[in-house]
C-alpha positions as a printed NumPy array, in Angstrom:
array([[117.713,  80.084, 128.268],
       [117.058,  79.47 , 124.679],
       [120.178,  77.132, 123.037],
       [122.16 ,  78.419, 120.692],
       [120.947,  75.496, 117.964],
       [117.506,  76.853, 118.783],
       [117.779,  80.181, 118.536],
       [119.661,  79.579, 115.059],
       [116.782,  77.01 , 113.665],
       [113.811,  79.818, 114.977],
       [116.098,  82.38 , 112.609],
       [116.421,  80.092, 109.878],
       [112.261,  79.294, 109.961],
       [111.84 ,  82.956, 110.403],
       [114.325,  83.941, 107.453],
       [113.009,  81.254, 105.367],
       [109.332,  82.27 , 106.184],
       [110.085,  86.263, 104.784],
       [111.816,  85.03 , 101.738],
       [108.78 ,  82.572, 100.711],
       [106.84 ,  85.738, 101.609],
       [109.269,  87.801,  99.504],
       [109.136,  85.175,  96.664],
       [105.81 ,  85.152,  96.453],
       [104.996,  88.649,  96.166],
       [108.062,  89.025,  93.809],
       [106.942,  86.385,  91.807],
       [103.209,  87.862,  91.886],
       [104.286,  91.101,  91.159],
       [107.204,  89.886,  88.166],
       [103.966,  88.205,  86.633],
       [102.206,  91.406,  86.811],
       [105.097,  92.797,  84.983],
       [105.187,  90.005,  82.398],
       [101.743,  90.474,  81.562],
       [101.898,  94.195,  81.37 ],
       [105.156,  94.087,  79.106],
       [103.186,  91.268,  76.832],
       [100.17 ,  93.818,  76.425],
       [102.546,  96.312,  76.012],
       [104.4  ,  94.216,  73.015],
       [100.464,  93.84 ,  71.531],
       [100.445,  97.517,  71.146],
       [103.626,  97.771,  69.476],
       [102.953,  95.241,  67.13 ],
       [ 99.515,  96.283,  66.078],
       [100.769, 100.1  ,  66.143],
       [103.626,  98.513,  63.417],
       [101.054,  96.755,  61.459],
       [ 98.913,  99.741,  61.14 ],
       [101.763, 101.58 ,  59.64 ],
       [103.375,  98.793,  57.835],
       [100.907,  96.681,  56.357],
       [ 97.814,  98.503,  56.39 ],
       [ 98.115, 102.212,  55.957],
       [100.305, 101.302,  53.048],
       [ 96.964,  99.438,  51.263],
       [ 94.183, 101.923,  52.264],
       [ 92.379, 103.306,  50.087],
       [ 89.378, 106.423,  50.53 ],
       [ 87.268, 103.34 ,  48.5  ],
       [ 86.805, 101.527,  50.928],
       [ 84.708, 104.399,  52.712],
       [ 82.08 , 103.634,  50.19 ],
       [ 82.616,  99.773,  50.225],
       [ 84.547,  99.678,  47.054],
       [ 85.364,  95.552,  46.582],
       [ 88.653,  96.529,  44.872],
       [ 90.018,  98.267,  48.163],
       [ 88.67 ,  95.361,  50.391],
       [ 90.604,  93.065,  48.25 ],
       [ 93.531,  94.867,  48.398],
       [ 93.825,  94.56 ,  52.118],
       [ 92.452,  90.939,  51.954],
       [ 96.078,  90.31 ,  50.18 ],
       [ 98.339,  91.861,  53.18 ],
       [ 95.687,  90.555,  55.897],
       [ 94.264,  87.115,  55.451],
       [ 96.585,  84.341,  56.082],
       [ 99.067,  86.825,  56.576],
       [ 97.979,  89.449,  59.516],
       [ 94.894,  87.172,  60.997],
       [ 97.402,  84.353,  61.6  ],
       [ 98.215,  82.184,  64.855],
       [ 97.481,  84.645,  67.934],
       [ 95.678,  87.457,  65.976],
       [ 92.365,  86.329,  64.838],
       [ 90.479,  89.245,  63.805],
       [ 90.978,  92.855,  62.103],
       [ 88.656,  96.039,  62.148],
       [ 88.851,  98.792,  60.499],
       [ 86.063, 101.345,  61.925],
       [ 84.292, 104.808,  60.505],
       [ 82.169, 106.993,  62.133],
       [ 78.749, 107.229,  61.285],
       [ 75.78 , 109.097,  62.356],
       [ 74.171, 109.73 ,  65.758],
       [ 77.261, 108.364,  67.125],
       [ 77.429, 104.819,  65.501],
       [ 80.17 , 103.347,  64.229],
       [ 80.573, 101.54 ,  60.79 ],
       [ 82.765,  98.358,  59.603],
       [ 84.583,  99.05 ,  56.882],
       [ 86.792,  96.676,  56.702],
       [ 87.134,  93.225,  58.74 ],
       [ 88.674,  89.907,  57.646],
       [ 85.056,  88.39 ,  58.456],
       [ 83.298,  89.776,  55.476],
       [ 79.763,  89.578,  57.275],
       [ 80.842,  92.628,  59.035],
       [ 81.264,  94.861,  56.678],
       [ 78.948,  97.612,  56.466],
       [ 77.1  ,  96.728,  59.995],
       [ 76.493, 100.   ,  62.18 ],
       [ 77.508,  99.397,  65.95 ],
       [ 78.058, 102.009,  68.898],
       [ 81.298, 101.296,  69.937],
       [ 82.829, 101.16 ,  73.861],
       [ 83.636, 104.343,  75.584],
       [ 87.535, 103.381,  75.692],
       [ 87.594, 103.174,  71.931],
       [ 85.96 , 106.37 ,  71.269],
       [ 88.383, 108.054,  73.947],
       [ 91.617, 106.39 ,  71.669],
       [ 89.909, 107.163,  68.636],
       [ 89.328, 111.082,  70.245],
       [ 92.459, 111.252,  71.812],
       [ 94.708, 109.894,  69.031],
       [ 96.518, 107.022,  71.584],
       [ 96.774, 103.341,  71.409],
       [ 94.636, 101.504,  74.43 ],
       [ 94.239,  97.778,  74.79 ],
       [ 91.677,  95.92 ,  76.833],
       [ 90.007,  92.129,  77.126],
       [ 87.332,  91.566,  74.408],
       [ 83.997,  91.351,  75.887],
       [ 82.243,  88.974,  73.454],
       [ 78.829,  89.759,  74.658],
       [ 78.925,  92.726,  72.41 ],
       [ 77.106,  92.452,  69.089],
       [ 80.112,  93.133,  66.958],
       [ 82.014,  90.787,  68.876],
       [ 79.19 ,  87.805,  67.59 ],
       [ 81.798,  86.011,  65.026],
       [ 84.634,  85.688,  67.992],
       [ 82.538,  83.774,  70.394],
       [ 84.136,  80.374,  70.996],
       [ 87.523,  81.516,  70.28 ],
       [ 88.428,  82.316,  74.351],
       [ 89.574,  85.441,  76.046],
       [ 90.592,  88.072,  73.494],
       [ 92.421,  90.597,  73.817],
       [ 91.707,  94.003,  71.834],
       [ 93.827,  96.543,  70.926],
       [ 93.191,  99.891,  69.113],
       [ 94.463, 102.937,  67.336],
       [ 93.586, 105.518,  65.194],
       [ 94.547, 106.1  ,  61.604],
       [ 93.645, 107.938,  58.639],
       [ 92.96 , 107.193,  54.586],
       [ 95.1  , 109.018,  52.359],
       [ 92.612, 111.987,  52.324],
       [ 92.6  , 112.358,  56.179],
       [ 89.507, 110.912,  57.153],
       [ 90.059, 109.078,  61.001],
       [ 89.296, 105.548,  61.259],
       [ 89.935, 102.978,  64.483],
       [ 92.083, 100.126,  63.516],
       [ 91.206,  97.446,  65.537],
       [ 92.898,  93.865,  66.33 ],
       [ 91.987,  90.976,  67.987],
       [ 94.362,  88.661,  69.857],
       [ 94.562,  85.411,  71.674],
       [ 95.173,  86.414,  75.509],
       [ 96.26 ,  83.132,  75.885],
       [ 99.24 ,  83.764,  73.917],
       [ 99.752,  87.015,  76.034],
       [ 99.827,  84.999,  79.313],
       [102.189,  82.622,  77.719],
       [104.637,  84.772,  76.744],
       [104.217,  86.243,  80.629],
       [104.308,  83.126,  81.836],
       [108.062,  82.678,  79.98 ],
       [108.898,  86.062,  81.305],
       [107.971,  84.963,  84.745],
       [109.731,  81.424,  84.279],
       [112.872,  83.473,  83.54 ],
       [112.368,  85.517,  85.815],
       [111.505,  83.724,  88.877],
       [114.931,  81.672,  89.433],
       [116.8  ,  85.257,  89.715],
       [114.753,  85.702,  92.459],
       [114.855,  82.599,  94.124],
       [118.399,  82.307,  93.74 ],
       [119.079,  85.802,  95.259],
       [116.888,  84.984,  98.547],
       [118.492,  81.746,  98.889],
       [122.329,  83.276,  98.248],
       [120.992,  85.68 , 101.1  ],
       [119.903,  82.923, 103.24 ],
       [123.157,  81.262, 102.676],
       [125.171,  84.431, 103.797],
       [122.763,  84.973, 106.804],
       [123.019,  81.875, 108.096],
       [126.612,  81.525, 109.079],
       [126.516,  85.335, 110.644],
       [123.223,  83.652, 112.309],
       [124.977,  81.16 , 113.621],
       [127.907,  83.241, 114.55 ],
       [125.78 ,  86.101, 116.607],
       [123.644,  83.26 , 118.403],
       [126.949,  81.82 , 119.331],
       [127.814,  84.877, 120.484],
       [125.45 ,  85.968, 123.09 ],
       [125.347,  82.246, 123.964],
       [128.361,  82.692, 125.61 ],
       [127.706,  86.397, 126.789],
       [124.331,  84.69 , 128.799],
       [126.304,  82.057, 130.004],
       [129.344,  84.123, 131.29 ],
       [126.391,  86.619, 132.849],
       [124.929,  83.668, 134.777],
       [128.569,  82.899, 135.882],
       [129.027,  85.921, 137.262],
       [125.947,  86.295, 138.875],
       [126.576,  83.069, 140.581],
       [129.675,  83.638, 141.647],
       [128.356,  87.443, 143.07 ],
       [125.893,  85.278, 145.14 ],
       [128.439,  82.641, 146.158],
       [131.036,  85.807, 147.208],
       [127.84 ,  87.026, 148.937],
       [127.016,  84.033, 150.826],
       [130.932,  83.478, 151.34 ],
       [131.457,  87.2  , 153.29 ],
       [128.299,  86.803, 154.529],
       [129.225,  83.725, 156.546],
       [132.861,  85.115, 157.205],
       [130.615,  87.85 , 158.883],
       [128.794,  85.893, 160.915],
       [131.92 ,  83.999, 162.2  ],
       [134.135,  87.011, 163.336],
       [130.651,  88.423, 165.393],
       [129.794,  85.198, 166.769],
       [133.491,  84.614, 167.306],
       [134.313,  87.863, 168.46 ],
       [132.063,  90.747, 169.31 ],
       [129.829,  88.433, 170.75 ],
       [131.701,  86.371, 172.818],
       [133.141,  89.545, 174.362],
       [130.182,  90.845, 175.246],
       [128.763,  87.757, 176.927],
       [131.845,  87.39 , 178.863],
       [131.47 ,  91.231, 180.002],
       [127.855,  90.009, 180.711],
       [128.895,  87.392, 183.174],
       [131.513,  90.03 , 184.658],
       [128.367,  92.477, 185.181],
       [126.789,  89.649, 187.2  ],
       [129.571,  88.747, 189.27 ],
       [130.025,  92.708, 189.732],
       [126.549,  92.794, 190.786],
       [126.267,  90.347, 193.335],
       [129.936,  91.502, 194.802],
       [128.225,  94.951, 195.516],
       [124.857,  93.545, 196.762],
       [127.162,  91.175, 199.302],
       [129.044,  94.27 , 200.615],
       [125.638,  96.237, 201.381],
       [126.078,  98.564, 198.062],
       [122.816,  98.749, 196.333],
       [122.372, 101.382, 194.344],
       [125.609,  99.897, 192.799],
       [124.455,  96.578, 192.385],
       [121.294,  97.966, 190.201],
       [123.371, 100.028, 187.957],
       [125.522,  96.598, 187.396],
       [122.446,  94.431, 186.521],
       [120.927,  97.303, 184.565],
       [124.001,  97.548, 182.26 ],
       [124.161,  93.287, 182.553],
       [120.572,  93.433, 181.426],
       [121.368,  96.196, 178.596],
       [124.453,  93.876, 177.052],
       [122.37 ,  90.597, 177.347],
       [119.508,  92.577, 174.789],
       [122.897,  93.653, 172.701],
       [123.318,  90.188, 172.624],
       [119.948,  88.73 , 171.433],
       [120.187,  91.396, 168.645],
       [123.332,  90.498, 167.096],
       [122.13 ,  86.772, 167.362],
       [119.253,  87.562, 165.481],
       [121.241,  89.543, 162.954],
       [123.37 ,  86.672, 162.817],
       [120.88 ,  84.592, 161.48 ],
       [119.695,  86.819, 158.49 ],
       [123.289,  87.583, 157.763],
       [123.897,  83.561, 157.786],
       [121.17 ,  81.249, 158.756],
       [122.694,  78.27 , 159.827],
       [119.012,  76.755, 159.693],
       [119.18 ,  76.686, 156.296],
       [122.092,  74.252, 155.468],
       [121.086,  72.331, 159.236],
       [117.575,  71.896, 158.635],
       [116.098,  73.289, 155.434],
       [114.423,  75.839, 153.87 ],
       [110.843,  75.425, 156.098],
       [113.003,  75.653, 159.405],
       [115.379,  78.68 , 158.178],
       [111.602,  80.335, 156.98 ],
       [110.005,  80.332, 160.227],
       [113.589,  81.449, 161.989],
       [113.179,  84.691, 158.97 ],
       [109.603,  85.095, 160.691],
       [109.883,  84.948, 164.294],
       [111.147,  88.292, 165.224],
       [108.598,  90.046, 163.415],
       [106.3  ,  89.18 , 166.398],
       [108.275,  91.413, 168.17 ],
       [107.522,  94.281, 166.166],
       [103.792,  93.869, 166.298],
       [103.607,  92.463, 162.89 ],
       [101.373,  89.   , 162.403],
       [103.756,  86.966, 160.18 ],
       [102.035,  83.722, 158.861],
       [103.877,  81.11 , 156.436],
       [101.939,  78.416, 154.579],
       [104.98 ,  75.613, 153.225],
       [104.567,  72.031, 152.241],
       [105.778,  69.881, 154.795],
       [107.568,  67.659, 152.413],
       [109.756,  70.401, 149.698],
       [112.523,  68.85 , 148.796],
       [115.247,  71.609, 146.909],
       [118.55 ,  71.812, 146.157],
       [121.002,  74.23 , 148.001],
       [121.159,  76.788, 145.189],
       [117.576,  77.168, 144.993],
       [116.704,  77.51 , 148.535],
       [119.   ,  79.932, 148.801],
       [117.371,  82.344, 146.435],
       [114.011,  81.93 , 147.809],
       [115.622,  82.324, 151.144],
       [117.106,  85.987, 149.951],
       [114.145,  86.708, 148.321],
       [111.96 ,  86.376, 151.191],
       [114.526,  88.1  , 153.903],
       [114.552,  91.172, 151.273],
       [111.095,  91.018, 150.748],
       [110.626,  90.949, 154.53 ],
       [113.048,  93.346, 155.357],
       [111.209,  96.394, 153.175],
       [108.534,  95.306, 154.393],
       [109.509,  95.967, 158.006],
       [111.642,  99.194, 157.07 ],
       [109.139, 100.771, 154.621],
       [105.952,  99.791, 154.412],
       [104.52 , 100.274, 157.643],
       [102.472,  96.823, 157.351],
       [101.031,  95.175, 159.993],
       [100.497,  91.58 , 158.299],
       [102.628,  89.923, 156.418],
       [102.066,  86.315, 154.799],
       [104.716,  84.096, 152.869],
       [103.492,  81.269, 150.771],
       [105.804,  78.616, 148.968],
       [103.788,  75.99 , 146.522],
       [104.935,  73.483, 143.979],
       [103.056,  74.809, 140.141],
       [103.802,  72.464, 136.995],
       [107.815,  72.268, 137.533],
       [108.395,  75.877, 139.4  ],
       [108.889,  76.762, 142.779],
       [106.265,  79.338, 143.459],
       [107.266,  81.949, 146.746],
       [104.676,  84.784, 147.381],
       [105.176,  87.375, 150.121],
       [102.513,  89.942, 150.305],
       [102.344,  92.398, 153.33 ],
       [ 99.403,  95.397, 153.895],
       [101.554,  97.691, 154.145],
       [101.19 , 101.367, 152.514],
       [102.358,  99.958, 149.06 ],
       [103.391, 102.5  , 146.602],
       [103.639, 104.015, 142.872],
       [105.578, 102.548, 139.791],
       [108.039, 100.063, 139.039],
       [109.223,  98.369, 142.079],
       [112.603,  97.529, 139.99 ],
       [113.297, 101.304, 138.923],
       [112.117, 102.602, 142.174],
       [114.334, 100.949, 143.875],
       [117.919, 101.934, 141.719],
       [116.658, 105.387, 141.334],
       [116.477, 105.472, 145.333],
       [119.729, 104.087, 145.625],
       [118.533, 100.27 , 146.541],
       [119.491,  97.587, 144.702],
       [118.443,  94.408, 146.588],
       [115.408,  93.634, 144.935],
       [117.333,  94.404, 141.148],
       [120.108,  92.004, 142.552],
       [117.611,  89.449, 143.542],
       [115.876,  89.565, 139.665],
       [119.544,  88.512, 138.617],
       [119.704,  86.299, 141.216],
       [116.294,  84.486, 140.112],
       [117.073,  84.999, 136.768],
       [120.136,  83.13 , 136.802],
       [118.533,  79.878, 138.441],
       [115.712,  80.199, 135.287],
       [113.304,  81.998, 136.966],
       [111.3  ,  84.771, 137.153],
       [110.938,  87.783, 140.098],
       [108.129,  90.211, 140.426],
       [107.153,  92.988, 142.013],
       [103.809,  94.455, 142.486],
       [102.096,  97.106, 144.452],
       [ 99.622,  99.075, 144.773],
       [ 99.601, 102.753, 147.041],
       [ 97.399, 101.7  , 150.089],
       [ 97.175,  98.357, 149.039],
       [ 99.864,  96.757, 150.257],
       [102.926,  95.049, 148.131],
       [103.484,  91.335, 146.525],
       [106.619,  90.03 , 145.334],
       [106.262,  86.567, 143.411],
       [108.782,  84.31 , 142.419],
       [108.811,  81.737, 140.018],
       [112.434,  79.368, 140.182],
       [112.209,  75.764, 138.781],
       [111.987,  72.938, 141.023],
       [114.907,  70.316, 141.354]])
């Protein structure tokens, strides 16, 4: 049986194991969050700026490269706009054959270049929404951010004061996204932590509490199994001492009066009388040698005398009488405590007893060996075997011997099985540890 301290630490490694689990993912998917919200903030702020700052300062010159309109957003821009995370600003018109033009960027050299823009920009640019998405500086237009790390666009369409649709582009520093995620995170992490470890703390002592619990509901099971099978054991010997004492001391003494009866008659010439006396003499004498031998598996004095080996072969001798070919391979040297032997010693008899009331076998064969600490009994017979659970078979029919012998075993820490097969015989195996 597992201790109560054990059980408890196995919880505790268990608990502790989901809520690093738990953590983790939380903490994965809060970072996930963090970085979403921090791309999200990118939009809002370059959806502000294109309303604020730069709408405000466009002019349709700038359409035809007029300086004085470039200037003009050079003012609100440069130094201003392109400053600590956001390095770069586009402004984009379309062209022909489905280019794109710069007409406006803080990096002059742009202007005026003719580039075919990515397929997510033309959809925002189509569908009138703001998108955002990692720079990939491979791209031609892209040549003057090289060396500045991961960037992260984001892009929106606006128009010039006489309608025409252009796509405002920025360009920011994803490290400065992941940094502001990685402050989300950092404030967000320690709710989390403390909430699995507050839940830890209230597990614990209901841990502790439960394990305590059914700590003392196996112990007060094994109790009162033991004390079934020391009740048993108790009527079973009174039993045996009121038949020995009684029945069959009566009978033998009505034996001896049969003989005496006997030999009377046969004295005073009455023969036929004299062999119906020794028949019934003969009849009580087999009465007799039955309720001895019922004696014995009710109480085997063998076992307490002279051990379990001697009280085993006593369990197989009458089984010769029954035509049955009983072997039993024991150590000679097995030494056990009383307890023990006495639940191999009911296992066996039960065993042995269905197998002379039900299974119609004709060779039986009990085996006790010594296995890394356990006490290993095997009783197999070729009997006629049969289908299913032994253990349900058994209380659905009404028999509970074998269930009461799994108690039995299970309350000395070991183990009781059952198997059969129909046609194939039966084997029951148990498994108690040796003291």
């Amino acid at each position: 049986m597992v201790s109560t301290g054990r059980a408890v630490m196995r919880f505790v490694v268990a608990s502790l194991v989901v809520e690093l689990v738990l953590g983790l993912g939380g903490g994965i998917a809060s970072r996930q969050a963090a970085r979403d919200e921090s791309i999200h903030d990118a939009r809002r702020v370059t959806k502000v700026l294109a309303r604020a700052v730069v709408m405000p300062n466009l002019g349709d010159g700038l359409l035809e490269g007029d300086p004085r309109a470039i200037r003009r957003l050079d003012r609100v821009i440069v130094g201003r706009v392109t400053a600590r995370s956001l390095v770069r600003v586009k402004l984009w018109a379309a062209g022909g054959d489905g280019l794109f033009r710069v007409v406006y960027s803080d990096e002059h050299r742009l202007i005026g270049s003719v580039y075919s823009l990515a397929n997510d920009e033309e959809q925002a640019l189509r569908e009138n929404r703001v998108d955002a998405d990692l720079s990939d500086a491979s791209r031609p237009e892209n040549q003057f951010e090289r060396g500045r790390g991961q960037l992260l666009e984001v892009y929106l369409p606006i128009r010039t004061p006489s309608g025409t649709k252009l796509l405002f582009e920025t360009y920011s520093r994803y490290s400065a996204v992941t940094a502001r995620a990685g402050r989300i995170w950092r404030q967000f992490i320690p709710i989390t932590l403390g909430a699995l470890l507050a839940l830890q703390l209230v597990q614990l002592p209901l841990g502790w509490s439960l394990a305590r619990r059914l700590d003392g509901s196996l112990r007060e099971r094994e109790r009162l199994v033991q004390r079934v099978g020391e009740a048993s054991d108790v009527e079973r010997r009174r039993i045996a001492s009121d038949l020995h004492d009684g029945v069959v001391q009566d009978l033998a003494a009505t034996s001896f009066a049969l003989v005496g009866a006997a030999e009377h008659a046969s004295r005073a010439g009455d023969a036929p009388q004299a062999v119906v006396l020794r028949d019934a003499g003969d009849t009580i004498r087999g009465s007799i040698r039955s309720l001895r031998t019922m004696l014995v598996e009710i109480y085997p004095p063998s076992l307490q005398r002279a051990g379990l080996p001697a009280a085993l072969h006593d369990l197989l001798a009458p089984l010769k009488n029954r035509d049955i070919v009983a072997t039993l391979a024991i150590p000679n040297e097995i030494p056990v405590d009383r307890h023990t032997a006495e639940v191999v010693f009911r296992v066996a008899q039960e065993a042995l007893r269905n197998a002379v009331a039900h299974s119609k076998a004709t060779s039986v064969q009990l085996a006790i060996s010594l296995d890394h600490g356990l006490l290993v009994l095997i009783v197999t017979d070729n009997g006629i075997g049969f289908e299913g659970d032994a253990m349900a078979t058994a209380v659905a029919g009404g028999h509970v011997g074998l269930p009461l012998l799994r108690d039995l075993a299970h309350a000395a820490g070991g183990t009781l099985d059952v198997t059969s097969t129909p046609g194939a015989g039966t084997r029951v195996r148990l498994e108690v540890p040796h003291r």
